[in-house]
C-alpha positions as CSV (number, residue, x, y, z in Angstrom):
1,X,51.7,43.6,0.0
2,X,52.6,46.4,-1.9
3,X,51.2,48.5,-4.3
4,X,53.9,48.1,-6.6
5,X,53.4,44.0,-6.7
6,X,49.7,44.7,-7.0
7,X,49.7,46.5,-10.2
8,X,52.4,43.6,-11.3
9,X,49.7,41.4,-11.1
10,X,47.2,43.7,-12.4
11,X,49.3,44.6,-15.4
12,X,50.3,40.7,-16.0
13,X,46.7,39.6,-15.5
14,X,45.6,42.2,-18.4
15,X,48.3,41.2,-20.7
16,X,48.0,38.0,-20.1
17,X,44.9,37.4,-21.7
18,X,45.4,36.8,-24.9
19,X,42.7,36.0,-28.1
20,X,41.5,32.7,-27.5
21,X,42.0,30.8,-30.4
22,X,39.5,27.6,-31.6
23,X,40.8,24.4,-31.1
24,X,39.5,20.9,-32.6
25,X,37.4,20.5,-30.6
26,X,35.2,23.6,-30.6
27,X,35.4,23.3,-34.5
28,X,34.2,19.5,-34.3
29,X,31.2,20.7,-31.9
30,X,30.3,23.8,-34.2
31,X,30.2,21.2,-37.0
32,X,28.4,18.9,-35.3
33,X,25.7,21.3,-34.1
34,X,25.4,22.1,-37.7
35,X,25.0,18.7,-39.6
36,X,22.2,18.3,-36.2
37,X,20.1,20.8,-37.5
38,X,20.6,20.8,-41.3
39,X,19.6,17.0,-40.4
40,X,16.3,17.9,-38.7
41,X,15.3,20.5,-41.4
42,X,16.0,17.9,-44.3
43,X,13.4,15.9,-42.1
44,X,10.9,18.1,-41.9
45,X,10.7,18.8,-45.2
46,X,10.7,15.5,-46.1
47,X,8.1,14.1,-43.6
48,X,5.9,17.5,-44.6
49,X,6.0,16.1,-48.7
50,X,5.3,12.7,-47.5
51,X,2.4,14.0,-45.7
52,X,0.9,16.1,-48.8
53,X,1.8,13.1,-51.2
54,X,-0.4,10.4,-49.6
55,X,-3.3,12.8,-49.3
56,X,-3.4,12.9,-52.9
57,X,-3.0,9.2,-53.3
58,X,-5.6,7.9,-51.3
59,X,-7.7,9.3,-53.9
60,X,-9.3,6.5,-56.1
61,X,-12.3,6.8,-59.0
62,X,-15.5,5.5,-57.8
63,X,-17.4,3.6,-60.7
64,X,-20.9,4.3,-61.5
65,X,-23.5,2.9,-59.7
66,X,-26.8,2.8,-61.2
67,X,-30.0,3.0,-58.9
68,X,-30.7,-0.8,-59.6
69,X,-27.5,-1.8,-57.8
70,X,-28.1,0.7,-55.1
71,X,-31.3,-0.8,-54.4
72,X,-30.4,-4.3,-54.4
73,X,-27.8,-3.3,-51.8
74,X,-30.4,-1.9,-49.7
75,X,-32.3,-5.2,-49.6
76,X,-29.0,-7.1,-48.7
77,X,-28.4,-4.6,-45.8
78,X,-32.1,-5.1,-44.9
79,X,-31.7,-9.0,-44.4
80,X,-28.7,-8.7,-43.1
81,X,-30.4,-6.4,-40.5
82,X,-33.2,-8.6,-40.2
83,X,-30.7,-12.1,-39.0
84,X,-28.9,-9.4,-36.6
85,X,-32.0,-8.8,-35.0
86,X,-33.0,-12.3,-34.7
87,X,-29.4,-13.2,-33.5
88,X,-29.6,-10.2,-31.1
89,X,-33.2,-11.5,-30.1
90,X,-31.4,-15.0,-29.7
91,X,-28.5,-14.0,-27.5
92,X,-30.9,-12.1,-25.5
93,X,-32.7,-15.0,-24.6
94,X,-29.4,-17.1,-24.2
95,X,-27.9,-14.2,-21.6
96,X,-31.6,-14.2,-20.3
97,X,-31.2,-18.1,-19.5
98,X,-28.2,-17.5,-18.1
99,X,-28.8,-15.0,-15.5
100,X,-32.0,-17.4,-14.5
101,X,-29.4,-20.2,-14.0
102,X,-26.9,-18.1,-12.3
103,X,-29.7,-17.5,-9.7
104,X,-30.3,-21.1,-9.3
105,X,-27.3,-21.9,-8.4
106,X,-26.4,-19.1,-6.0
107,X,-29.6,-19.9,-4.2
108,X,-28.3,-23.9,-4.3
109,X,-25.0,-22.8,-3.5
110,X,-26.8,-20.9,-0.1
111,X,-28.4,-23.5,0.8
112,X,-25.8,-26.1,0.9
113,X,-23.7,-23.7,2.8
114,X,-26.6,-23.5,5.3
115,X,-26.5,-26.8,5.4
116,X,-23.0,-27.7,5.9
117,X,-23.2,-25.1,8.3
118,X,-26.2,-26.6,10.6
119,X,-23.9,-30.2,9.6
120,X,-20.9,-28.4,11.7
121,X,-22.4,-26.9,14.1
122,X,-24.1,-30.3,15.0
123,X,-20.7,-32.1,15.2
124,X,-20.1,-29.4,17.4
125,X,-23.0,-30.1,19.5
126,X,-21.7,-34.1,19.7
127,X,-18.3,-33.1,20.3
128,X,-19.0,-30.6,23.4
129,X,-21.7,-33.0,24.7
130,X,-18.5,-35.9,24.2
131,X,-16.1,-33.4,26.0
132,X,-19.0,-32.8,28.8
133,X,-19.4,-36.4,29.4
134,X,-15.8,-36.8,29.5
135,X,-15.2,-33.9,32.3
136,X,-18.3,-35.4,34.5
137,X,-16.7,-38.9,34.2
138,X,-13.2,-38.3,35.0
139,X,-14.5,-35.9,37.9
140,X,-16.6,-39.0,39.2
141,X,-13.3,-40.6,39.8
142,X,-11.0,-38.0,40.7
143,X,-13.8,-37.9,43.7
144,X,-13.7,-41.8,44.2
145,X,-10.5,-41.7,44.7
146,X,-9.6,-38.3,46.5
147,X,-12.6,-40.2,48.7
148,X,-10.5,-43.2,49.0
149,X,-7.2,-41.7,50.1
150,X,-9.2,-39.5,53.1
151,X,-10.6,-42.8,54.2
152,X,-7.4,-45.0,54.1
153,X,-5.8,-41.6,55.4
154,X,-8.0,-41.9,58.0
155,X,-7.1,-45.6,59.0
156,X,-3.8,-44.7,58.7
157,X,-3.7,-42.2,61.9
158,X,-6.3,-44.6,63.4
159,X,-3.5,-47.5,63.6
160,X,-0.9,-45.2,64.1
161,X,-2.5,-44.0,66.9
162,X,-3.6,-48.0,67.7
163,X,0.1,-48.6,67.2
164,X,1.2,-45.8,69.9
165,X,-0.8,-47.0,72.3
166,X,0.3,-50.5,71.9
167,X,3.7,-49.8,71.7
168,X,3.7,-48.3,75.4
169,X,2.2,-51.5,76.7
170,X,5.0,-53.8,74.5
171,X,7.1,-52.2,75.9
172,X,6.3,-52.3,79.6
173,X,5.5,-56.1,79.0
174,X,8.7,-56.4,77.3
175,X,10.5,-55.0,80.7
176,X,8.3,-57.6,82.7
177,X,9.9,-60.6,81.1
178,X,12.9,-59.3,80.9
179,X,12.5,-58.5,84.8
180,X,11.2,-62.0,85.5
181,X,13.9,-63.9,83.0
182,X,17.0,-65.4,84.7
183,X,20.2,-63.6,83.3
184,X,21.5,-65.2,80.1
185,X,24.2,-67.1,81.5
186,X,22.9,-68.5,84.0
187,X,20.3,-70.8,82.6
């Protein structure tokens, strides 16, 4: 680039801004900002009046009371005191009843679990002593009959061995006859 086309661009750049002018919608914002606070001044004023009025208000006239009143007051506050207390004696001996119960029945409560406890672990007992008996029983006859099967194992290879022999000697009498038998055809 040039310098000539860079001070173009300088020169346009500098005339090229030009007064910015308000549009709509920087008038409707100004305006808006404006009515916002005048809004939240009127409300403070009015919320600070509102706040000094009912101060003044709440103010009523007592009536005269004359000492007889006051003291007849005093003796209705006094019995009223006195049924608290009673009441308070009452509920202290209701909460006291209460807690004694309580107690009762967590220590019931113990010892029926205690006892449903001993209850299970005796069914336990039965069950394992079942499941014992059981075991030794069916191991009684596994052994009668793993017992059985050597013995008749046992007789087994005895007439096998029975049968061996035997078979040598049918078969040597077997060629005997058959030696001393006319042919067939010839009888």
């Amino acid at each position: 680039m040039s310098n000539s086309t860079i001070a173009q661009k300088v020169e346009n750049s500098i005339f090229s801004r030009k007064r910015k002018v308000l549009d709509t919608n920087d008038y409707h914002r100004y305006n808006t900002t404006m009515k916002n606070k005048c809004a939240l001044v009127l409300s403070s004023v009015l919320v600070s009046l509102l706040i000094v009025t009912s101060s003044v208000f709440a103010v009523e006239v007592a009536p005269r009371i004359s000492d007889r009143e006051i003291i007849e007051g005093l003796a209705d506050i006094r019995g009223d005191i006195k049924d608290l207390r009673a009441e308070i004696k009452a509920n202290t001996e209701a909460i006291r009843q209460l807690r004694e119960d309580m107690n009762q029945l967590r220590k019931d409560n113990t010892e029926a679990i205690r006892q449903l406890r001993e209850d299970m672990n005796q069914r336990f007992d039965d069950i394992r002593w079942i499941l014992g008996l059981f075991v030794t029983i069916s191991l009684i006859i596994l052994g009668f009959v793993l017992r059985m099967q050597w013995q008749m194992h046992r007789r087994q290879t005895q007439v096998e061995t029975t049968l061996e022999t035997q078979k040598d000697e049918i078969s040597f009498l077997k060629n005997l006859i058959e030696k001393l038998l006319p042919p067939r055809g010839v009888l």
